[in-house]
C-alpha positions, 0 to 999 in steps of 0.5 A: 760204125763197122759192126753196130746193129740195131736189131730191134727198135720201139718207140713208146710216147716219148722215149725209145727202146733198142736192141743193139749189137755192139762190138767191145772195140767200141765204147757204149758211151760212144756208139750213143754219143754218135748214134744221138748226134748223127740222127739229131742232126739228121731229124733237124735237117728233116724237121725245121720246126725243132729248131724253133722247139729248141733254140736255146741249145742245140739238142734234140735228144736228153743227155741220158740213156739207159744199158744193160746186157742182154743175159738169158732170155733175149727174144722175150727182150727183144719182143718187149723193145719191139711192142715198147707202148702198144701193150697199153693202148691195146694193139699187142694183145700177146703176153710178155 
């Protein structure tokens, strides 16, 4: 989609956390209903064993997402996404 960027991206045990650019033509609940169903058929594609984890319906990904703008302090935001789930395992030893 023109114009969508996903500037940050960090993934914790089993969940993801991102940074997006995305313009206002665009609806948020679309940009995820694409983003979702583009890499899960992609990751299906790439992985076949998913579709023996989930044959009872064709998903990969949970129907939910959280969102929220982006206000003050971005680059503390953006630095939490990108450290998502090491800060416990003790491989980010910066204080956010």
């Amino acid at each position: 989609m023109p114009g969508v960027e996903i500037e940050t991206i960090g993934f914790d045990e089993d969940h993801l956390h991102m940074v997006m650019i995305i313009p206002p033509k665009y609806s948020i609940s679309h940009v995820m209903g694409k983003l979702k169903d583009q890499s899960s058929s992609r990751m299906r594609k790439k992985f076949k064993w998913l579709s023996k984890v989930y044959w009872l319906e064709n998903v990969t990904w949970s129907p939910g997402y959280f969102v929220s703008s982006v206000g003050v302090d971005e680059e503390t935001i953006k630095r939490y996404v990108e450290y998502q789930g090491r800060q416990d395992s003790g491989q980010h030893r910066e204080v956010l």
